[in-house]
C-alpha positions in Angstrom: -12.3 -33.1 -2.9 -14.5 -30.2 -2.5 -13.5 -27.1 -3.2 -14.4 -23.2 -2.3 -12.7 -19.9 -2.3 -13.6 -17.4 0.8 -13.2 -13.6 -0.7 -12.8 -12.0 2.6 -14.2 -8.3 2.8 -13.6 -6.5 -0.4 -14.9 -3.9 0.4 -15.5 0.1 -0.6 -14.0 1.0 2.9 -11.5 -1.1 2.7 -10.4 0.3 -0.7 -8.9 3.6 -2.3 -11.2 6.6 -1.2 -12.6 4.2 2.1 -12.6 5.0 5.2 -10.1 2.7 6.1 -8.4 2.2 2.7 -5.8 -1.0 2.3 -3.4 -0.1 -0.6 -3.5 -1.6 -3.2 -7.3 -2.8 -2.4 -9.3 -2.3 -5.9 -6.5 -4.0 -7.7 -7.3 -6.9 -5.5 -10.9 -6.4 -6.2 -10.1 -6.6 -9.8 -7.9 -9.4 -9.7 -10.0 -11.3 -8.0 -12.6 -11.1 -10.7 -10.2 -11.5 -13.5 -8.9 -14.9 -11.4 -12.4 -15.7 -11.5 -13.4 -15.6 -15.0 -10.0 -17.6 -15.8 -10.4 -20.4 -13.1 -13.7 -20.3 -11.0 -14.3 -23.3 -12.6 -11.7 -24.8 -10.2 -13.9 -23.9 -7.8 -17.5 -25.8 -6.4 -18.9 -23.0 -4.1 -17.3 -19.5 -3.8 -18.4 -17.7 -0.7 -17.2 -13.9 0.2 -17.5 -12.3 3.7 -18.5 -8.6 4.9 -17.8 -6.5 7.6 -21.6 -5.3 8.5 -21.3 -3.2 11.7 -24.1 -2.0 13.7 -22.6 -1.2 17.0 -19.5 -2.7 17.4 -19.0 -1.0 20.2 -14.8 -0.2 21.3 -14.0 -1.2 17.4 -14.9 1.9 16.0 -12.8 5.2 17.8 -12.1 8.7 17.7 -8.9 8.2 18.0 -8.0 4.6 16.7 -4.7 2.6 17.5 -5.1 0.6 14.6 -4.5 -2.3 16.0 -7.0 -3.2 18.5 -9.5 -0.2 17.1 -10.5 2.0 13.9 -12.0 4.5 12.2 -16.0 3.9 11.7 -15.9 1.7 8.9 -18.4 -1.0 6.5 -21.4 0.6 8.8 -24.1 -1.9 7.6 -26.6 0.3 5.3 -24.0 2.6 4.1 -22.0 2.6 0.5 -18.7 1.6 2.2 -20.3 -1.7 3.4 -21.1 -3.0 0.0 -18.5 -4.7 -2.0 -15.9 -2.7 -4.3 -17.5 -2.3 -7.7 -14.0 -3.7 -9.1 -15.2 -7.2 -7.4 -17.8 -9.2 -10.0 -20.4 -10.9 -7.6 -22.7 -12.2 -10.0 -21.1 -15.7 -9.2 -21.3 -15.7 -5.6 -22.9 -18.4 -3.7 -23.3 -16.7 -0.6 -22.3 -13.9 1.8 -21.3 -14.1 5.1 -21.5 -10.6 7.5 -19.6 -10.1 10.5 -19.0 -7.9 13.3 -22.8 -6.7 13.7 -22.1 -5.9 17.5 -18.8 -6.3 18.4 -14.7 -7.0 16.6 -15.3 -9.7 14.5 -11.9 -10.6 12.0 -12.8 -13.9 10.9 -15.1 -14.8 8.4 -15.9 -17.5 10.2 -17.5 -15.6 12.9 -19.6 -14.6 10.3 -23.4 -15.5 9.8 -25.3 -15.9 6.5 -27.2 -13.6 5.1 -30.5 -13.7 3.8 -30.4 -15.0 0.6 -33.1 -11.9 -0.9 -30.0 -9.4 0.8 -27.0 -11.3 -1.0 -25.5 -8.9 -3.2 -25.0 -10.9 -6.7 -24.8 -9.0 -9.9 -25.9 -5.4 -9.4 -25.7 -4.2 -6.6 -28.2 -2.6 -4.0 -27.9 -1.3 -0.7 -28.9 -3.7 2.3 -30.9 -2.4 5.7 -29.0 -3.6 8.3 -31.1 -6.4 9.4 -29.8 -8.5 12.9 -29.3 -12.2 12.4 -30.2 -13.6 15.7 -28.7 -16.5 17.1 -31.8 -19.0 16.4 -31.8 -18.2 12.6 -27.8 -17.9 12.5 -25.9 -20.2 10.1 -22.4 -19.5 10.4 -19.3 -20.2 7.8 -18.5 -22.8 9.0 -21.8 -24.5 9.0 -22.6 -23.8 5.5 -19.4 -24.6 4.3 -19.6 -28.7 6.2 -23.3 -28.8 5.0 -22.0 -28.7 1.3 -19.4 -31.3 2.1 -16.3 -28.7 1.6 -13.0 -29.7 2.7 -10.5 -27.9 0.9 -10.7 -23.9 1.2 -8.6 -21.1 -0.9 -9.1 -17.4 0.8 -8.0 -13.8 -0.7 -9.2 -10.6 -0.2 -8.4 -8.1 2.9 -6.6 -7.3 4.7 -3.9 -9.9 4.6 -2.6 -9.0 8.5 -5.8 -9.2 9.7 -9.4 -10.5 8.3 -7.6 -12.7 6.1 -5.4 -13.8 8.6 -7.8 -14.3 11.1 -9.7 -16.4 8.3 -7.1 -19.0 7.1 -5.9 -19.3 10.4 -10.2 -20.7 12.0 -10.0 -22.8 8.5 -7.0 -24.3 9.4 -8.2 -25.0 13.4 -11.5 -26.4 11.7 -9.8 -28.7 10.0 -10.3 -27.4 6.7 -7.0 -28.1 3.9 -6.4 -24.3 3.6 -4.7 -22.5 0.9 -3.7 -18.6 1.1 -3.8 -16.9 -2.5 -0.7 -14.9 -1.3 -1.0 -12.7 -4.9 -4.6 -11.4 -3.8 -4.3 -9.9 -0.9 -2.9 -6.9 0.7 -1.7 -6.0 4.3 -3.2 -3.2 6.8 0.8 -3.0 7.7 3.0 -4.3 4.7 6.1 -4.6 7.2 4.0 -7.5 9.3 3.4 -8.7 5.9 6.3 -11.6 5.9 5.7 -12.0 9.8 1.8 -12.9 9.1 2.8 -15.6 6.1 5.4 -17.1 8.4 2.4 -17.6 11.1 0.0 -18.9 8.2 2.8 -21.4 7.3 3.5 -22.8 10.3 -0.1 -23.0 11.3 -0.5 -25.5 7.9 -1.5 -22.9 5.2 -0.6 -23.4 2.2 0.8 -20.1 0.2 0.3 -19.9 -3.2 0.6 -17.3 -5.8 
């Protein structure tokens, strides 16, 4: 069995003081590092995703329902793109950005980035550089190309990003756990609704 954990979009923006702040968001970032340093080793691969908008186009609004649209947020070469300084990403593997030009939730609409752009150890800011479609290798792709077939995903938010992400893992056919104790929700009342749905769609919740 080969395992990895997907950290899904901890990000500044979607942190205290972001544009479009999760509660509870750098104490995820934190635990996620401290969960890290206590059991990477459980890990083979661990992989993280980022929101990296360019023009998303209806996404962002003026006047967001938060639901289907939000606040301009993780604009590719800004700060509140870049992971939360709470997260350690010196052992990352690789990053996967998402959304360039339109919604994007899951991380497995995500494409690689360029491994000189991966933001390991300290971090620098990236110039928003379009993957195109001949050069793209998604999530999923890199994931089956180093034989994975067991997934663990945290991060944010837990309603939707992460959501979105357990539930492609699951439809790829992935063994798919949800590390229920690092994440947090856009909407904490969906909160119960969204782990039912993960649970009946075959993820696995774990603390």
């Amino acid at each position: 069995m080969t395992r990895a954990l997907i950290i899904v979009d901890v990000q500044n923006d979607f942190c205290e003081g972001g544009s479009l702040a999760v509660r509870g968001g750098a104490e995820v970032a934190q635990a996620l590092s401290d969960y890290l340093d206590a059991q990477g080793d459980h890990y083979d691969y661990v992989v993280a995703t980022q929101d990296w908008h360019i023009d998303p186009g209806s996404h962002f609004s003026d006047n967001p329902d938060f639901v289907d649209s939000w606040p301009v947020h993780c604009v590719a070469d800004r700060p509140g793109a870049q992971f939360h300084p709470n997260l350690d990403t010196e052992g990352l593997d690789a990053v996967f950005r998402k959304g360039q030009y339109e919604a994007a939730y899951s991380g497995f609409e995500g494409v690689l980035a360029p491994e000189d752009l991966v933001p390991t150890g300290e971090q620098k800011l990236a110039a928003a550089v379009p993957v195109t479609a001949d050069d793209a290798v998604s999530l999923d792709d890199w994931l089956r190309d180093h034989e994975v077939d067991e997934v663990a995903i945290a991060g944010l938010a837990a309603d939707y990003c992460v959501r979105a992400t357990a539930l492609d893992a699951v439809g790829a056919g992935y063994t798919t756990r949800l590390l229920v104790d690092y994440t947090r929700p856009v909407h904490p009342d969906r909160l119960s609704e969204v782990l039912a749905e993960l649970e009946d769609a075959g993820v696995d919740l774990v603390g």
